[in-house]
N, C-alpha and C positions, 0 to 999 in steps of 0.2 A: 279460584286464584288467577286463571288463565282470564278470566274475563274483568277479572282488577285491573290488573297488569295491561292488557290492552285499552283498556276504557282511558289510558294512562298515568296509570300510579306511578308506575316505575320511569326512571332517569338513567341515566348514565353516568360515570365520571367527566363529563366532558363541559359541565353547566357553565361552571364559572370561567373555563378559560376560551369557551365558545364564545359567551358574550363580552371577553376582553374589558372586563372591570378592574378597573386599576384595584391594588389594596390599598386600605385606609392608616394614613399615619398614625400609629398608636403611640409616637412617641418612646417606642422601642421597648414596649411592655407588651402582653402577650392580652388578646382579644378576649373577652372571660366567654365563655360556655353560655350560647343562647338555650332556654330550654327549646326541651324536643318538643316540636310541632306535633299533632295528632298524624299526620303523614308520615312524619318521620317514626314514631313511635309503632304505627302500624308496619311497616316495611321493615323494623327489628324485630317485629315480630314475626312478620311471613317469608323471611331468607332464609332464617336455619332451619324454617321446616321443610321447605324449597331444597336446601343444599342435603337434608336428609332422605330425600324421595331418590326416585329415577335424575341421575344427573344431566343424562343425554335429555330428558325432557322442560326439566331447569334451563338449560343452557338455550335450549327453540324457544321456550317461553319467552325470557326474560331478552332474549336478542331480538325477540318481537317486538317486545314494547319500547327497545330503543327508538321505534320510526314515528314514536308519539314525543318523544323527546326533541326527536331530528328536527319535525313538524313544528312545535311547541319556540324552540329557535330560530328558526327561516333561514336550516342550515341551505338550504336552496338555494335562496338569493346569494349566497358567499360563494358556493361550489360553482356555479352557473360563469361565476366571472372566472373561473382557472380550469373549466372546463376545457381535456387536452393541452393544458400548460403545468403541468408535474412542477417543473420547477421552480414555476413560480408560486404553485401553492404551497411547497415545501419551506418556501421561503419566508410568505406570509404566515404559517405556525412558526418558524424561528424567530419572527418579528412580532407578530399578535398575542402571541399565546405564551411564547420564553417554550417551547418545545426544544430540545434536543433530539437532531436527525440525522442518523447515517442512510444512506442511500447505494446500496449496493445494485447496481445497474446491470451488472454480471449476470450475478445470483436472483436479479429481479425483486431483491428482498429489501424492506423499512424497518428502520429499529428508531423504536421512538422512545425517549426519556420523557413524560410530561414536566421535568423539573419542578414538581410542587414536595414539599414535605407533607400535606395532609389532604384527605380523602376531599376531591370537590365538588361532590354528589351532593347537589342539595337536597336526597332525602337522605343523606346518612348525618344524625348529629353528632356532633364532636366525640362527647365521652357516652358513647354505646355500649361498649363492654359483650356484643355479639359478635359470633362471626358470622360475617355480613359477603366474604371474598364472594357467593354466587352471584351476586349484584354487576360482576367485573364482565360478566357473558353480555350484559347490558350494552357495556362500553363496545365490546368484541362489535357488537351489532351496527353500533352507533359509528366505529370506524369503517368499518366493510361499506356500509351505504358513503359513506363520505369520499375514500379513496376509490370507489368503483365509480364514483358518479364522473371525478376528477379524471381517474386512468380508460375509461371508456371500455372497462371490463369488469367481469367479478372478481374482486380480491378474496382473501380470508388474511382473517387477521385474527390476533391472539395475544393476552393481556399474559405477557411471561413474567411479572413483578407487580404485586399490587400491595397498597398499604394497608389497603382491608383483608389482606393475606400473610400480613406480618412486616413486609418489605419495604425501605426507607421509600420510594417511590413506584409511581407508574410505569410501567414500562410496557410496549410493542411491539408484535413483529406483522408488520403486516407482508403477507406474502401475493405480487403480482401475478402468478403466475400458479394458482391454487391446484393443489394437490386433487386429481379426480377419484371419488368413491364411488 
């Protein structure tokens, strides 16, 4: 599984608002259900077994294979331009992405609303009917490289709401100033 995962199977929630695709006017009717891709199908299959093993090992995995993801986007090139400019990459998720962002400067803490109503993991298809929320350690992964590359430290960050966990949306905290174990 671990050598899936890295070879990279695994995504993050981050696909569709990373590459900033607009949505398509449907005319204000609802997009019908693409069937599940063979990727997609495999990855409903290998979450719940993942989210039933060792958790703390789930969670190394699958935030590993975010940097195939990371890679896979050239979130590089994006970070690279707001390197040490916090605020103006905060800016550019409010502006690219439709993110919702408090910025507690204090507390050194980010709370981030993705504002989407549905999972935008393109390996999770629409109507899955698994639970799928260990896939969220992915995203965990996928922001810790993004804001650490930006703040010019290690964050930690943490998916506190997710819709593959029941919850109308995404949600994060990313912490500047991580807690040491």
């Amino acid at each position: 599984m671990k050598t899936a995962c890295l070879a990279g199977f695994c995504a993050c929630g981050i696909e569709e608002t990373a590459t900033a695709r607009p949505a398509a006017d449907t005319g204000g009717q609802a997009d019908a259900p693409k069937p599940a891709t063979m990727p997609q199908k495999w990855i409903v299959t290998l979450l719940p077994m993942l989210a039933k093993g060792d958790r703390e090992q789930a969670k190394r995995i699958l935030k590993g294979c975010s940097q195939s993801h990371y890679e896979d986007l050239k979130m590089q090139a994006t970070v690279d331009k707001f390197h040490g400019q916090p605020d103006e990459f905060l800016a550019f998720l409010r502006k690219q992405w439709g993110w919702i962002i408090d910025y507690d400067r204090n507390l050194g803490v980010i709370r981030i609303d993705e504002n989407k109503s549905s999972c935008v993991c393109p390996l999770v298809p629409r109507n899955h009917g698994a639970d799928l929320g260990v896939l969220c350690y992915c995203s965990e992964g996928f922001a810790e490289k993004l804001f650490s590359e930006v703040f010019g430290s290690r964050v930690r960050a943490e998916v506190t709401e997710s819709i593959l966990r029941g919850q109308k949306s995404c949600k994060y905290t990313i912490a500047l100033k991580p807690a040491t174990t």
